[in-house]
N, CA, C and O atoms as a GROMACS GRO file, in nm:
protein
  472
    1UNK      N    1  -2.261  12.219  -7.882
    1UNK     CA    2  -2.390  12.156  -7.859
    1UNK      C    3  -2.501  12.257  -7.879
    1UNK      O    4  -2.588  12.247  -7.966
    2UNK      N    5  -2.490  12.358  -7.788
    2UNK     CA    6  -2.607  12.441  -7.806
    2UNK      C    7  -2.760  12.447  -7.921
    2UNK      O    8  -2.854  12.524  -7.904
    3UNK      N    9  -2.755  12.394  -7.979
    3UNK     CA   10  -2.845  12.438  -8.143
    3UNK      C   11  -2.988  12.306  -8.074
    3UNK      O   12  -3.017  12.203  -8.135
    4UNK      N   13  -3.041  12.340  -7.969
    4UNK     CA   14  -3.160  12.237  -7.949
    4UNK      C   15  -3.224  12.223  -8.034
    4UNK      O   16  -3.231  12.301  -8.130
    5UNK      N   17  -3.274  12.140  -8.023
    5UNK     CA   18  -3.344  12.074  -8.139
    5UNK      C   19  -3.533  12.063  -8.036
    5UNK      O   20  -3.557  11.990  -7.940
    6UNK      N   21  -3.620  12.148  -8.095
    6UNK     CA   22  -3.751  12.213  -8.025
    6UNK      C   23  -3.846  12.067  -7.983
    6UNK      O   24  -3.915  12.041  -7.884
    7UNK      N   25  -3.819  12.003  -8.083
    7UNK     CA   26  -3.889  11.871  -8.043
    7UNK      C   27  -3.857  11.758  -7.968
    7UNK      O   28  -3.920  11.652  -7.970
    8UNK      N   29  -3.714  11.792  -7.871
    8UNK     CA   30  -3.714  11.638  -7.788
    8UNK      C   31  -3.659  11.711  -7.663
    8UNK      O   32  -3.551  11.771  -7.659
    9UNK      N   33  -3.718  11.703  -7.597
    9UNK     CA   34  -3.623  11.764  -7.441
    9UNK      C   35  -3.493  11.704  -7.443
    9UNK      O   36  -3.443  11.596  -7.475
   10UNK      N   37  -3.456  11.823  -7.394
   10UNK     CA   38  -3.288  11.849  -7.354
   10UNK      C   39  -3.224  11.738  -7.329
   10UNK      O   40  -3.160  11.666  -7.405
   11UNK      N   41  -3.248  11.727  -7.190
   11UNK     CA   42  -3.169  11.594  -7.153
   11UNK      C   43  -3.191  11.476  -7.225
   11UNK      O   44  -3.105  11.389  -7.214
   12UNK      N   45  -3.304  11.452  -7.305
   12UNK     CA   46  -3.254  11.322  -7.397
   12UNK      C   47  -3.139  11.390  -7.514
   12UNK      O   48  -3.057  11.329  -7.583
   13UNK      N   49  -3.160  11.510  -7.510
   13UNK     CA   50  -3.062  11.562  -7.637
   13UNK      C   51  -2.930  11.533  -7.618
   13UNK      O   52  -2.861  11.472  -7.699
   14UNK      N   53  -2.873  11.598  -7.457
   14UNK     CA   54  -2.742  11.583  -7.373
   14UNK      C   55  -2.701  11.408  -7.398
   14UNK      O   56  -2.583  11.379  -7.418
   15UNK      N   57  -2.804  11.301  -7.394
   15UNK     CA   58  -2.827  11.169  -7.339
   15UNK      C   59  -2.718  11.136  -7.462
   15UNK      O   60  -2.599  11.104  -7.454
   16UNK      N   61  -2.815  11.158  -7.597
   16UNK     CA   62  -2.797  11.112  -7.712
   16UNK      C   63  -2.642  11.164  -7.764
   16UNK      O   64  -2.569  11.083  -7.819
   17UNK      N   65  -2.608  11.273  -7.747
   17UNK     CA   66  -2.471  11.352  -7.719
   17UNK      C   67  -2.407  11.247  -7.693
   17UNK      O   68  -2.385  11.153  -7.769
   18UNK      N   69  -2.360  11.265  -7.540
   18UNK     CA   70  -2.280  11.166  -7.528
   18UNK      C   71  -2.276  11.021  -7.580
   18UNK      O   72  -2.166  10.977  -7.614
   19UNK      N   73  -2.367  10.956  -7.587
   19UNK     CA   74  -2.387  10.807  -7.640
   19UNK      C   75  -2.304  10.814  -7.756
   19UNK      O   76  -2.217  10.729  -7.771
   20UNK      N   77  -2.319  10.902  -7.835
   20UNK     CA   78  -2.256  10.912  -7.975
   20UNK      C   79  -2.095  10.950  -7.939
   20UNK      O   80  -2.006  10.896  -8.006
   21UNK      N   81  -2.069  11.019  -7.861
   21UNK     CA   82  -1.894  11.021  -7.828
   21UNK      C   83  -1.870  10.929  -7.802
   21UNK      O   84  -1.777  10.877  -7.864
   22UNK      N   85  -1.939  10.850  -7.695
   22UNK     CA   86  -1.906  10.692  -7.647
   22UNK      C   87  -1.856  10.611  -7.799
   22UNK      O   88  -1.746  10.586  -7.847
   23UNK      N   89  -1.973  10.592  -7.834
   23UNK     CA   90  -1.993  10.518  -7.996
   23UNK      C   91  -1.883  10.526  -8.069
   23UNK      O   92  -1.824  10.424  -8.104
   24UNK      N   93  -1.849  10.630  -8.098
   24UNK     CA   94  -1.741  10.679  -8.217
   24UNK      C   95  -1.585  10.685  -8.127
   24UNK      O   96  -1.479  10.722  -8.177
   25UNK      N   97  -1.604  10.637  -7.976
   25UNK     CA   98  -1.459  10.638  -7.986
   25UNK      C   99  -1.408  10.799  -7.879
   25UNK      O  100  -1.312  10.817  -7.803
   26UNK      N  101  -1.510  10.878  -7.917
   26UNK     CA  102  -1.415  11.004  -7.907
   26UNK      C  103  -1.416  11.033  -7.728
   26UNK      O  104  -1.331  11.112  -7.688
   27UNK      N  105  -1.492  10.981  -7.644
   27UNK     CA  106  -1.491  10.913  -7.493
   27UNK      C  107  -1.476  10.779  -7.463
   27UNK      O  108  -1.559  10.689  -7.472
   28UNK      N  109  -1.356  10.775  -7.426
   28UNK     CA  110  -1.318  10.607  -7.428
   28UNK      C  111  -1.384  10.550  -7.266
   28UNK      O  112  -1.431  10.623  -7.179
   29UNK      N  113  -1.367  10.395  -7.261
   29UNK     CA  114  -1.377  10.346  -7.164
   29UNK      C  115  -1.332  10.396  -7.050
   29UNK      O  116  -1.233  10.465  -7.075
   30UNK      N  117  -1.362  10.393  -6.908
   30UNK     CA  118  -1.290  10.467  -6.785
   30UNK      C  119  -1.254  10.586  -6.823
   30UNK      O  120  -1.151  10.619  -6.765
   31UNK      N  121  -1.297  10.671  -6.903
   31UNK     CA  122  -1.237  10.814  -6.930
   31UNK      C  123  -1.349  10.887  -6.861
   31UNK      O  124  -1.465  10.849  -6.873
   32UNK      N  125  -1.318  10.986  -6.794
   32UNK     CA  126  -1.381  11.088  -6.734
   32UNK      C  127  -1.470  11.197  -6.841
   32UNK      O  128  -1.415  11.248  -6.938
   33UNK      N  129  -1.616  11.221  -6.804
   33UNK     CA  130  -1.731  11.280  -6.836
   33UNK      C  131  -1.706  11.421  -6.787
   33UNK      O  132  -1.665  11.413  -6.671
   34UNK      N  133  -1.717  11.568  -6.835
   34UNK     CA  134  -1.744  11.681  -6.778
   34UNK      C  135  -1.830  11.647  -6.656
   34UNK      O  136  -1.913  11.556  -6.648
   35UNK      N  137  -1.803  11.717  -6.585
   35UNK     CA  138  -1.934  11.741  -6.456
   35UNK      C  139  -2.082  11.793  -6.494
   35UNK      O  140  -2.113  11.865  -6.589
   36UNK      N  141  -2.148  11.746  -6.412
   36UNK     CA  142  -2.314  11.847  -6.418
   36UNK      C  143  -2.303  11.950  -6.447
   36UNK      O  144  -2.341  11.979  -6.560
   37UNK      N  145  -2.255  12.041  -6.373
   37UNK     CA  146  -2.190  12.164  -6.314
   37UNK      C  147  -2.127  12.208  -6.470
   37UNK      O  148  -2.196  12.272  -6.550
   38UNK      N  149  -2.011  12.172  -6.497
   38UNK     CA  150  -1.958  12.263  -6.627
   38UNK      C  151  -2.030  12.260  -6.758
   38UNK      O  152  -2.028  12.348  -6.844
   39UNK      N  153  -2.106  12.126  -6.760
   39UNK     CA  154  -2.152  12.126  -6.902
   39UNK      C  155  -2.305  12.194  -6.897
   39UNK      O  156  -2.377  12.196  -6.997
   40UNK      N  157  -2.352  12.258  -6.744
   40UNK     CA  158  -2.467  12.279  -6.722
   40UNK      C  159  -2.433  12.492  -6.748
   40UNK      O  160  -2.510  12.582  -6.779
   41UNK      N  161  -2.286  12.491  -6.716
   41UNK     CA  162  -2.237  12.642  -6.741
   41UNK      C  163  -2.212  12.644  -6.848
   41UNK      O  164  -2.246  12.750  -6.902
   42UNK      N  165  -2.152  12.554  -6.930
   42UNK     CA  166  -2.089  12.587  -7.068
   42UNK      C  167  -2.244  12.574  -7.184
   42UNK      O  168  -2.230  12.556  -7.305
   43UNK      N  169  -2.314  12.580  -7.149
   43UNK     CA  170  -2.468  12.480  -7.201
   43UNK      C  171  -2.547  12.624  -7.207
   43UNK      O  172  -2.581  12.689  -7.306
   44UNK      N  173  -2.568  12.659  -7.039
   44UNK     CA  174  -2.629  12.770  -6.993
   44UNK      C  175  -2.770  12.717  -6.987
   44UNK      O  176  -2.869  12.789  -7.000
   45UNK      N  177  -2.774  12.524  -6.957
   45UNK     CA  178  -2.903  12.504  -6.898
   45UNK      C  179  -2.904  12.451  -6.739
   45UNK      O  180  -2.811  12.413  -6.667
   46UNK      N  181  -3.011  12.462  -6.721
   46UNK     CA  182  -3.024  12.396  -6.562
   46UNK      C  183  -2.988  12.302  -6.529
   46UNK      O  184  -3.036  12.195  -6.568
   47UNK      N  185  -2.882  12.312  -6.436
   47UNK     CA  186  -2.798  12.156  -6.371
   47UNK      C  187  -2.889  12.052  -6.349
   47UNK      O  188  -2.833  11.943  -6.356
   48UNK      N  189  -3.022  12.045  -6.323
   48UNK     CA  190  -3.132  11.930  -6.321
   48UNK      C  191  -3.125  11.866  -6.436
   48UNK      O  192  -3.124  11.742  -6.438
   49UNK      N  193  -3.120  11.934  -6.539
   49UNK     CA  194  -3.139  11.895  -6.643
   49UNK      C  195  -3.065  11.811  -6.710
   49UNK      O  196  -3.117  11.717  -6.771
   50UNK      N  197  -2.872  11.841  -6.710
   50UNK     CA  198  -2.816  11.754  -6.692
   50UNK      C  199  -2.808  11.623  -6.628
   50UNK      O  200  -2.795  11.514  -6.683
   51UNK      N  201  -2.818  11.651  -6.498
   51UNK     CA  202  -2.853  11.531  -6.355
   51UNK      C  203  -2.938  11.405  -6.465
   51UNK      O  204  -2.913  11.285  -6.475
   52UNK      N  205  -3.044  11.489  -6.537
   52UNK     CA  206  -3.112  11.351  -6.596
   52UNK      C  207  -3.070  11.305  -6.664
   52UNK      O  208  -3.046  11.184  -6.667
   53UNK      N  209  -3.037  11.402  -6.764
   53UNK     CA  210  -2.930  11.300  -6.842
   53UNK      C  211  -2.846  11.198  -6.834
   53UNK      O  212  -2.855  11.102  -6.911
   54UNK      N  213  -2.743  11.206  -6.729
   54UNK     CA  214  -2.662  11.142  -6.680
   54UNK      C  215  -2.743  11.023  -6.604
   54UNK      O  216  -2.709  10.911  -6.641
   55UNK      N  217  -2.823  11.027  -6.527
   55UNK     CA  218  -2.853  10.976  -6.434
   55UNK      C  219  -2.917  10.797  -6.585
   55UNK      O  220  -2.881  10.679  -6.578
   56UNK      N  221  -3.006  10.861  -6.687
   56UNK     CA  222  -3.069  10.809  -6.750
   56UNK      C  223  -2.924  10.709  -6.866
   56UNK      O  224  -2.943  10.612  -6.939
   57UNK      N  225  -2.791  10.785  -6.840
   57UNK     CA  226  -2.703  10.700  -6.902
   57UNK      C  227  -2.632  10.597  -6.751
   57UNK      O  228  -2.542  10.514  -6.768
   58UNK      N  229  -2.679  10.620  -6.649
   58UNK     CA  230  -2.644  10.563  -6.490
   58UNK      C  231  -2.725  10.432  -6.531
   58UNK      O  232  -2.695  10.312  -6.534
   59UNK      N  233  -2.839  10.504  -6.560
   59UNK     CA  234  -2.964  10.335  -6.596
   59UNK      C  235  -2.898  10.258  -6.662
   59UNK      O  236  -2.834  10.163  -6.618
   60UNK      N  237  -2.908  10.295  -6.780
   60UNK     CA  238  -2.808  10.191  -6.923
   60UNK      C  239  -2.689  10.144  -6.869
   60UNK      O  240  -2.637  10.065  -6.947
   61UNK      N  241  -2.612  10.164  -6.748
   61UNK     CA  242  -2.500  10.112  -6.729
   61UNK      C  243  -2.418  10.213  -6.813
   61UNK      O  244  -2.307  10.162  -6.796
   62UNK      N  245  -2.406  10.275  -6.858
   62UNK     CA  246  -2.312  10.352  -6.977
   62UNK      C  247  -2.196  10.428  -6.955
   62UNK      O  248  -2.090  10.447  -7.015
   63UNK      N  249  -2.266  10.478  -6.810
   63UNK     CA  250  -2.134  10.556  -6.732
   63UNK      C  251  -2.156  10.538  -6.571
   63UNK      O  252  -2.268  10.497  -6.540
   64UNK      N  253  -2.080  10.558  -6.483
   64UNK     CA  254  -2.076  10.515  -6.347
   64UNK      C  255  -2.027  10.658  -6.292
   64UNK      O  256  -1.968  10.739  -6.362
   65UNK      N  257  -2.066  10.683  -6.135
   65UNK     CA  258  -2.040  10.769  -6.092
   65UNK      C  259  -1.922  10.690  -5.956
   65UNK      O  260  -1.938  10.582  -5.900
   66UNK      N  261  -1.826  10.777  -5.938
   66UNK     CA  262  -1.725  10.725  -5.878
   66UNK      C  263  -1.656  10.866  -5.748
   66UNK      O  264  -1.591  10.969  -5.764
   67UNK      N  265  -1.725  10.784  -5.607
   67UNK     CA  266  -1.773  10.847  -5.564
   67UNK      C  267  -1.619  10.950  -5.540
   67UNK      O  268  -1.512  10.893  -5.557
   68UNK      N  269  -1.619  11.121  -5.495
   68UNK     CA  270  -1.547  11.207  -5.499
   68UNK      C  271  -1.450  11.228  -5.586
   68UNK      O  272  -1.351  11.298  -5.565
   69UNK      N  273  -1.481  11.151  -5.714
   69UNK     CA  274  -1.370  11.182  -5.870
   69UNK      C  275  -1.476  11.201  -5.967
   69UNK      O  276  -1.420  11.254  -6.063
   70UNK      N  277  -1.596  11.188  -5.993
   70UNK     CA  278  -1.702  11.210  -6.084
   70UNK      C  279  -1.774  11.122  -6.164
   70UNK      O  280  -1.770  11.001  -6.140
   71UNK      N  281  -1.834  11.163  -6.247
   71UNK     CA  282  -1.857  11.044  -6.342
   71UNK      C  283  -1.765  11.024  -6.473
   71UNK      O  284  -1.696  11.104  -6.536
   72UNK      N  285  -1.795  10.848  -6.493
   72UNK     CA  286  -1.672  10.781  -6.646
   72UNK      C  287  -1.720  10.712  -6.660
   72UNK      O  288  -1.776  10.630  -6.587
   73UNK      N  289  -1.706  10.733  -6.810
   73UNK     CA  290  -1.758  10.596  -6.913
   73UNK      C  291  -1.756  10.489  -6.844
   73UNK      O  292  -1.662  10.492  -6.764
   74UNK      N  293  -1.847  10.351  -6.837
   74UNK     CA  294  -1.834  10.221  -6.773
   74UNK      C  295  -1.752  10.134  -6.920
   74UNK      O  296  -1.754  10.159  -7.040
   75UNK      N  297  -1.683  10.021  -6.834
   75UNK     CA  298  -1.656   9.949  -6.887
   75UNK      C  299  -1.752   9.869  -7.008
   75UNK      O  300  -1.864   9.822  -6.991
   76UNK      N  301  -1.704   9.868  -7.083
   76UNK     CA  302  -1.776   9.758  -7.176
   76UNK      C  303  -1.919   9.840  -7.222
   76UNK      O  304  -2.008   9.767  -7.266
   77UNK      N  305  -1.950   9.993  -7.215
   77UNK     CA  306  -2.024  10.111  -7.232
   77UNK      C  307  -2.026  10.090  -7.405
   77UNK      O  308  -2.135  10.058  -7.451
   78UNK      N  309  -1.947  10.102  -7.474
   78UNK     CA  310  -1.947  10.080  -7.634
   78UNK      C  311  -2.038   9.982  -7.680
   78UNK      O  312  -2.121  10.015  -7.765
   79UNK      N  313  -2.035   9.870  -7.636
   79UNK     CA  314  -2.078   9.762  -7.687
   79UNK      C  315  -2.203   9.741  -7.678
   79UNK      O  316  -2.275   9.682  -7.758
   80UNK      N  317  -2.237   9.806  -7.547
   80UNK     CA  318  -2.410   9.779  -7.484
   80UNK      C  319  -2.479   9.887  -7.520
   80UNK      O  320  -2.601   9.876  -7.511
   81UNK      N  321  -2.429  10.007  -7.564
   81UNK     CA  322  -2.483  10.085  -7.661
   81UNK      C  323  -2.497  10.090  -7.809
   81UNK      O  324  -2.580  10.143  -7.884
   82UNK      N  325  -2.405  10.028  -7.824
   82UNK     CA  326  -2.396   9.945  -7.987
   82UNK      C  327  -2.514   9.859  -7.972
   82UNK      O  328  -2.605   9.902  -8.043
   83UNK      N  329  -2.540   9.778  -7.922
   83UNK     CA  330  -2.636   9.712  -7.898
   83UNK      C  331  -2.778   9.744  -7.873
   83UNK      O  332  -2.868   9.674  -7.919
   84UNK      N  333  -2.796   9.836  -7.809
   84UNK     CA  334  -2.932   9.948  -7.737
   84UNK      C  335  -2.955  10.009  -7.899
   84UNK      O  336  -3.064  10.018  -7.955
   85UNK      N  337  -2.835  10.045  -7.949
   85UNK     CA  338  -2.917  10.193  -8.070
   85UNK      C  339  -2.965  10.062  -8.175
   85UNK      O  340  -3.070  10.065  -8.239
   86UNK      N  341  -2.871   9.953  -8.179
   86UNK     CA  342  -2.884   9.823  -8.298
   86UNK      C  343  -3.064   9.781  -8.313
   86UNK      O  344  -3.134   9.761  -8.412
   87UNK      N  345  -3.099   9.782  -8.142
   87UNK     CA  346  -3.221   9.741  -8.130
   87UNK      C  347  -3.352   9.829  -8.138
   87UNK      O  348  -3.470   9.800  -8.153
   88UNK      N  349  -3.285   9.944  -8.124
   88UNK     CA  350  -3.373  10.057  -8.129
   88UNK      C  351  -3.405  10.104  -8.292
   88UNK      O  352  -3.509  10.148  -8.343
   89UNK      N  353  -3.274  10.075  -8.349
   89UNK     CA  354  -3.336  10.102  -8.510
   89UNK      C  355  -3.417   9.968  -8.587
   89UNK      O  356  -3.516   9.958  -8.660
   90UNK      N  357  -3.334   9.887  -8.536
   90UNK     CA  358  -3.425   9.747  -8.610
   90UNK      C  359  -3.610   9.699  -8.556
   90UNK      O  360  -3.685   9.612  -8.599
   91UNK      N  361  -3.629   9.809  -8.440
   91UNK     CA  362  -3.744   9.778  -8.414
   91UNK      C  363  -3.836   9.921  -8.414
   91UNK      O  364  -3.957   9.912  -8.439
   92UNK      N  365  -3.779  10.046  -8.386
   92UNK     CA  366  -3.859  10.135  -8.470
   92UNK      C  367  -3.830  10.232  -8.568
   92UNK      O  368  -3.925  10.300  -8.607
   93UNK      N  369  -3.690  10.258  -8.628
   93UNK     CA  370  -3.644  10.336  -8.663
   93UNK      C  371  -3.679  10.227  -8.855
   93UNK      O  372  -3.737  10.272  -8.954
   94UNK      N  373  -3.635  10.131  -8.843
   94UNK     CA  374  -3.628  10.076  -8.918
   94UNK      C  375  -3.801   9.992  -8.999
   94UNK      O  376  -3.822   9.956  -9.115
   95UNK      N  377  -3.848   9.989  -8.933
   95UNK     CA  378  -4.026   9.969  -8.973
   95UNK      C  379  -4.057  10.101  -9.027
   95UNK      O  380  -4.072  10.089  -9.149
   96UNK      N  381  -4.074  10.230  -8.987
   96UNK     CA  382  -4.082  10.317  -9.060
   96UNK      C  383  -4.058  10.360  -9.195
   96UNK      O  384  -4.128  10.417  -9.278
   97UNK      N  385  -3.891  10.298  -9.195
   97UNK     CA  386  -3.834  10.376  -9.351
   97UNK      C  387  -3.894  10.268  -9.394
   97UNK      O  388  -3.968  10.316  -9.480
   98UNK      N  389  -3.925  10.090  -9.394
   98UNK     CA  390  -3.996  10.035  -9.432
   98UNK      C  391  -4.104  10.050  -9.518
   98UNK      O  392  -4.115  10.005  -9.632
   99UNK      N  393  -4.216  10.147  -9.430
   99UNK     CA  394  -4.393  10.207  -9.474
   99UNK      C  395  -4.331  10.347  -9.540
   99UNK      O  396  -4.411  10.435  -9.571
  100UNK      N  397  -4.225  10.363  -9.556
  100UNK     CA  398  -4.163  10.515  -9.592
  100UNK      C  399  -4.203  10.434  -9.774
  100UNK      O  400  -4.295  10.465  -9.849
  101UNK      N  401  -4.104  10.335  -9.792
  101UNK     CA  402  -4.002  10.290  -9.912
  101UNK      C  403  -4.139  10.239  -9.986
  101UNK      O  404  -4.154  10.258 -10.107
  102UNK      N  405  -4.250  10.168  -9.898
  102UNK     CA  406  -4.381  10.117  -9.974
  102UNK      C  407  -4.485  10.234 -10.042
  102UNK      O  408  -4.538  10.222 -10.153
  103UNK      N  409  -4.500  10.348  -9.950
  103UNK     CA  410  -4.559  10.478  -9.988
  103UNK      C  411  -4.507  10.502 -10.122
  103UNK      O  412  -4.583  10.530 -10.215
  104UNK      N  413  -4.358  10.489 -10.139
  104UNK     CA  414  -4.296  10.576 -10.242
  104UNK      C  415  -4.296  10.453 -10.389
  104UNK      O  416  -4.275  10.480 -10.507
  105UNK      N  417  -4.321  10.352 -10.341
  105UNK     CA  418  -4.276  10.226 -10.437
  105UNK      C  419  -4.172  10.221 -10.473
  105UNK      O  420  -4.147  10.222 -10.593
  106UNK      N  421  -4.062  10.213 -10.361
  106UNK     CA  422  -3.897  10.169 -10.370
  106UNK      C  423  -3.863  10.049 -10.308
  106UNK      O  424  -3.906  10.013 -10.199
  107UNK      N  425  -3.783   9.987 -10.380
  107UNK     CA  426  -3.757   9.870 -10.307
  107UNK      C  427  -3.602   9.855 -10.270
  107UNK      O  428  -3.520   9.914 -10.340
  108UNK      N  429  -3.568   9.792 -10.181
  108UNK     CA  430  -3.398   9.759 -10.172
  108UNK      C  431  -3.336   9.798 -10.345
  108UNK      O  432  -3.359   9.911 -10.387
  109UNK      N  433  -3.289   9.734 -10.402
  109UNK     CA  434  -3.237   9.786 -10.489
  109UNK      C  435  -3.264   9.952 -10.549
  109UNK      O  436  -3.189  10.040 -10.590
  110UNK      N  437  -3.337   9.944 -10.539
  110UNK     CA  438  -3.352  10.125 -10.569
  110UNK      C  439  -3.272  10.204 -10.512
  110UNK      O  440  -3.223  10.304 -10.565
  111UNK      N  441  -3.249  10.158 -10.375
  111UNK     CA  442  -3.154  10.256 -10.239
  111UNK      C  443  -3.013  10.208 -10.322
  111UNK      O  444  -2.920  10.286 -10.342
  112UNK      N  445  -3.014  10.099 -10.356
  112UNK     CA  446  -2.807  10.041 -10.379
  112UNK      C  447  -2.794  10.137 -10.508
  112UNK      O  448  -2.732  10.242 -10.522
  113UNK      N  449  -2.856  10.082 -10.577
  113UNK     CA  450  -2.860  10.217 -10.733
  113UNK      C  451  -2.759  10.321 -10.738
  113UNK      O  452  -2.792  10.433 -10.698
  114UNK      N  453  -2.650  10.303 -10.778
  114UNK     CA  454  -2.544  10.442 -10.791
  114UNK      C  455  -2.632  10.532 -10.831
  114UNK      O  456  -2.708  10.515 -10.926
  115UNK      N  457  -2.625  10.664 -10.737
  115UNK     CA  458  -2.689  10.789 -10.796
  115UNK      C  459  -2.756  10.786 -10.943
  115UNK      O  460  -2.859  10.735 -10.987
  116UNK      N  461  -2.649  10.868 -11.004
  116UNK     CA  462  -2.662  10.854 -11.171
  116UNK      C  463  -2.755  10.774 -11.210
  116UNK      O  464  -2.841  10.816 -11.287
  117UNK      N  465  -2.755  10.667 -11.171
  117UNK     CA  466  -2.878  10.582 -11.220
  117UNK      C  467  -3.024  10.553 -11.206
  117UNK      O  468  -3.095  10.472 -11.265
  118UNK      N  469  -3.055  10.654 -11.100
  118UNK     CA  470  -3.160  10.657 -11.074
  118UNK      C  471  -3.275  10.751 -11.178
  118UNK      O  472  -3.394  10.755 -11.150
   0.00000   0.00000   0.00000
């Protein structure tokens, strides 16, 4: 993880981290999350900092804390994040490359275009 990225605070960085293990599978359902604590030593940032993170995937439902065993993925966590990033690109990620593709005068077919052919 280490390689921050200067423009988004941490803990959305940590946030976005995990969401994407969730996503792809590689933290399954009911599977256990590192602690605050180790990923805040193995990191070498401030355990607060983590705390938000987590706490901000607590909001989303995404993972649950279970009290004296830690925190784990929630049930049904894949899907409602599949869903969260689905809505998040189709409403700002996706208007952008939109005013991106008009700036440049590209249209859908231009993007399908095998390389070479462009």
């Amino acid at each position: 993880m280490s390689d921050w990225n200067e423009t988004q605070p941490i803990y959305l960085q940590i946030r976005e981290l995990i969401l994407k293990r969730i996503l792809s599978g590689d933290i399954s359902e009911g599977e256990a999350i590192p602690s605050v604590r180790q990923v805040a030593a193995a990191e070498r940032i401030n355990p607060l900092t983590v705390s938000r993170a987590f706490q901000l995937l607590v909001d989303e439902g995404l993972i649950e804390k279970r009290r004296g065993l830690g925190m784990f993925v929630s049930e049904g966590a894949r899907a409602r994040g599949l869903e969260r990033e689905r809505n998040r690109f189709l409403t700002q990620e996706w208007p952008e490359t939109v005013r991106r593709m008009r700036s440049l005068n590209l249209d859908v077919a231009d993007l399908l275009q095998p390389e070479q052919n462009r």
